[in-house]
One Martini backbone bead per residue (centre of mass of N, CA, C, O) as a GRO file, in nm:
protein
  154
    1UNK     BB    1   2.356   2.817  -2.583
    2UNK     BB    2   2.245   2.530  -2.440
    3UNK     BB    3   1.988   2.314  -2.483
    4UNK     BB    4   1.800   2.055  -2.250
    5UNK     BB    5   1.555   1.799  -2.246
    6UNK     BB    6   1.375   1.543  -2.000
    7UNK     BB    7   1.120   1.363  -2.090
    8UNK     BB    8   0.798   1.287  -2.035
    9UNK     BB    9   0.517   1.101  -2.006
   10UNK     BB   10   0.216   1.100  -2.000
   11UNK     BB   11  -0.008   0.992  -1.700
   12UNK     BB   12  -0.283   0.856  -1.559
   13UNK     BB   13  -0.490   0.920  -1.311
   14UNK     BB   14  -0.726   0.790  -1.076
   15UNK     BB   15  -0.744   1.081  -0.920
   16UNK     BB   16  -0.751   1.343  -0.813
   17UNK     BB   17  -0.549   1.659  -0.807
   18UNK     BB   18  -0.571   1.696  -0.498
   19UNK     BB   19  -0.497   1.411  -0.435
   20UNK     BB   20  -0.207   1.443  -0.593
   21UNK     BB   21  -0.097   1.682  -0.433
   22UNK     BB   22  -0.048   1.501  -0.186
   23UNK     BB   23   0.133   1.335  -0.235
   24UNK     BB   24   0.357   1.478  -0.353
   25UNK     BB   25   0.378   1.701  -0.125
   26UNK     BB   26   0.457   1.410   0.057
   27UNK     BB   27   0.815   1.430   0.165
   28UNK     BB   28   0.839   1.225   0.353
   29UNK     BB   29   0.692   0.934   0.223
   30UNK     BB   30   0.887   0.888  -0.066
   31UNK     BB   31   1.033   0.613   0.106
   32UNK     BB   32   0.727   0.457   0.003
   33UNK     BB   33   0.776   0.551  -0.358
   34UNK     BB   34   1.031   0.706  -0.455
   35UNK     BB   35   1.276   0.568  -0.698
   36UNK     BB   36   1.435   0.806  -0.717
   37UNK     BB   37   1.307   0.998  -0.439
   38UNK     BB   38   1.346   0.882  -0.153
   39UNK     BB   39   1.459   1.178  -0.051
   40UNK     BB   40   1.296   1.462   0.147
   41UNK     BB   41   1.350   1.824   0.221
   42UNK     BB   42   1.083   2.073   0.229
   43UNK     BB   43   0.878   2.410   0.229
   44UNK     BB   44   0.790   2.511  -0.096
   45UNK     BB   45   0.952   2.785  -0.069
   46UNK     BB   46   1.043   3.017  -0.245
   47UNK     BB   47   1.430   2.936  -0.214
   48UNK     BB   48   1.419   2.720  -0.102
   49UNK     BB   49   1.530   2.427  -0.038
   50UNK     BB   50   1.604   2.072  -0.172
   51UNK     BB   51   1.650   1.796  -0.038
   52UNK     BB   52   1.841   1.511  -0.195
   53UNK     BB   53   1.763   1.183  -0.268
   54UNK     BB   54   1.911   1.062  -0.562
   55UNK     BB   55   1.858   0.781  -0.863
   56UNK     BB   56   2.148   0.735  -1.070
   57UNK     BB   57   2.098   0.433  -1.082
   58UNK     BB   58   2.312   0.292  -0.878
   59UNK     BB   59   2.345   0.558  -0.785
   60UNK     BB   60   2.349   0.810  -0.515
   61UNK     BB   61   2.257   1.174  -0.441
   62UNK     BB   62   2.325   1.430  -0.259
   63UNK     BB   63   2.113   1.728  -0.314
   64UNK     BB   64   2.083   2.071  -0.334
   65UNK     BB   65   1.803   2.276  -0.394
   66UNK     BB   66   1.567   2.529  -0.559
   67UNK     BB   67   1.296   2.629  -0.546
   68UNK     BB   68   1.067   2.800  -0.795
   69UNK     BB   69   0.808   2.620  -0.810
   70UNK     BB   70   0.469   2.678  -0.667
   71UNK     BB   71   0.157   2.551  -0.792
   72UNK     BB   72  -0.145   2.504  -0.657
   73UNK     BB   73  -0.202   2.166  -0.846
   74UNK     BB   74   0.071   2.185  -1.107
   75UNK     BB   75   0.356   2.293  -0.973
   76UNK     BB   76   0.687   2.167  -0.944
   77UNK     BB   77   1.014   2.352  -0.894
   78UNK     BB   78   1.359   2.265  -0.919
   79UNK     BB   79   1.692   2.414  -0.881
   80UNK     BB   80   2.055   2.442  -1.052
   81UNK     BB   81   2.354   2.519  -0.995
   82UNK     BB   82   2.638   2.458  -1.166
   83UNK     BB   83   2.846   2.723  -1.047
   84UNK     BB   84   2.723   2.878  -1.314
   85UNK     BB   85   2.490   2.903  -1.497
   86UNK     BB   86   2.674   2.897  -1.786
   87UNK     BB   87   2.745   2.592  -1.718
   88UNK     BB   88   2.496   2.477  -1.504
   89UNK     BB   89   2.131   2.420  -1.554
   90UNK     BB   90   1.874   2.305  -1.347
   91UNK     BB   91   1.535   2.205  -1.406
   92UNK     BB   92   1.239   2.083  -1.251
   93UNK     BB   93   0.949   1.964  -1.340
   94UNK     BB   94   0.632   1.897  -1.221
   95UNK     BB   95   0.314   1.799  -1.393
   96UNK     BB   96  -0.049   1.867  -1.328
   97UNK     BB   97  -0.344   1.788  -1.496
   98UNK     BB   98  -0.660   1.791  -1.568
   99UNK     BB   99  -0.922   1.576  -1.674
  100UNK     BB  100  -1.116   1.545  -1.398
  101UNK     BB  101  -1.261   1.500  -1.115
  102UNK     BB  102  -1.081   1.163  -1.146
  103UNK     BB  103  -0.854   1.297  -1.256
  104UNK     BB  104  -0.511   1.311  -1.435
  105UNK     BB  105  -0.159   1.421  -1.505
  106UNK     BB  106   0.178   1.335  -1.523
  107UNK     BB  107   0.469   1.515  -1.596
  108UNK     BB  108   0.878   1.562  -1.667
  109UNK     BB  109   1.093   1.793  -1.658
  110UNK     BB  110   1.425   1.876  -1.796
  111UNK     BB  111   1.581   2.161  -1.790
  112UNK     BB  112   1.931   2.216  -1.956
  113UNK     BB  113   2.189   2.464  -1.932
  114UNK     BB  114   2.483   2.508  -2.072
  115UNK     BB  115   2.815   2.432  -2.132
  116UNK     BB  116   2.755   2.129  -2.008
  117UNK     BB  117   2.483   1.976  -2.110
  118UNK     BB  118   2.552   1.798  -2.293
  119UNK     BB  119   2.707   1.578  -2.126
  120UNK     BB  120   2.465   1.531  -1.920
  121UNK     BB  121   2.288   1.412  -2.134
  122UNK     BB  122   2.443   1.185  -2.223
  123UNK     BB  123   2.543   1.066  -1.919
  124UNK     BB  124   2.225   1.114  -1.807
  125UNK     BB  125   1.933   1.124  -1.946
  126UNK     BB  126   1.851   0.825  -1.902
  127UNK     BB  127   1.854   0.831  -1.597
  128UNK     BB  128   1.642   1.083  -1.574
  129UNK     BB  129   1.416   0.910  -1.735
  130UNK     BB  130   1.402   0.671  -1.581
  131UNK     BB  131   1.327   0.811  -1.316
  132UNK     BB  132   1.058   0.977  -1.389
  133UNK     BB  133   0.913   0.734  -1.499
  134UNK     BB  134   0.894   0.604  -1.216
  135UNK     BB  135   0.752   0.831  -1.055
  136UNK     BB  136   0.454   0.808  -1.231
  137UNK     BB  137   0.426   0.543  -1.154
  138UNK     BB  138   0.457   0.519  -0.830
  139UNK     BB  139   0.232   0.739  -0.820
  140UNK     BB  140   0.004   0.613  -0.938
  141UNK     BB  141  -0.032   0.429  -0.758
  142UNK     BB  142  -0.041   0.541  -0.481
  143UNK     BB  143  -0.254   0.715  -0.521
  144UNK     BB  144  -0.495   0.475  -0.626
  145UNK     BB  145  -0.476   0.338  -0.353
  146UNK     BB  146  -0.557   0.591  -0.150
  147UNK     BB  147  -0.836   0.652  -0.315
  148UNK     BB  148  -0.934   0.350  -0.258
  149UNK     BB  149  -0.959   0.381   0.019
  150UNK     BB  150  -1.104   0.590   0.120
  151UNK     BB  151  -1.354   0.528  -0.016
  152UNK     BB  152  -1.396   0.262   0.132
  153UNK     BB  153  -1.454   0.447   0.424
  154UNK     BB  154  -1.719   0.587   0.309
   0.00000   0.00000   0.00000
């Protein structure tokens, strides 16, 4: 069975990673601030579903997806299966990990296996690397604007 991964670089953020774990998952405010994932809407119960409109390109997509890994303060992840997992699986995986006590990094991993991954690869790849970069720059702006009002306003 074929495998493939769409990564992206680690980024680093500077403010704390449980401060930037309260960005991630506040998913109402997405369309404030993430240029791939638009809207999302789930509840981050291991199996729940996460409604999501993201942005391949040009085009915009709704797919529901379901949790599979939420790990608080390191690791959100959701999988879709397209058909039977032998024809195509992807898993989304974003991950923050400490630096510091006001650092973290961030960064995203899209692992597609099943005999239909390679076309996704080829024809979504750069799409969905760009996409995931884009998220962590301006999840980076986001949250370092937001760790820095706070501090401001103690």
């Amino acid at each position: 069975m074929s495998n493939f991964s769409v990564c992206t670089d680690r980024i680093q953020i500077n403010a704390p990673i449980d401060f930037v774990w309260g960005v991630l998952t506040d998913v109402e405010k997405y369309g404030e601030w993430n240029p791939f994932t638009s809207r999302a809407r789930t509840d981050f119960k291991i199996g729940s579903p996460a409604h999501l409109l993201v942005r391949m390109g040009p085009t915009k997509f709704r797919i529901t997806e379901r949790v599979c890994a939420f790990e608080k303060p390191r690791l959100i992840a959701w999988s879709r299966e397209f058909g039977a997992s032998w024809f195509l699986l992807a898993v989304r995986e974003q991950h923050l990990e400490a630096i510091s006590d006001t650092s973290c990094s961030y960064h995203n991993v899209d692992l597609l296996s099943g005999v239909f991954s390679p076309i996704v690869s080829l024809l979504f790849g750069g799409y969905m690397r760009r996409g995931f970069s884009d998220v962590g720059v301006a999840l980076k702006l986001r949250a370092e604007t937001l760790y820095r009002e706070t501090k401001d306003q103690s």
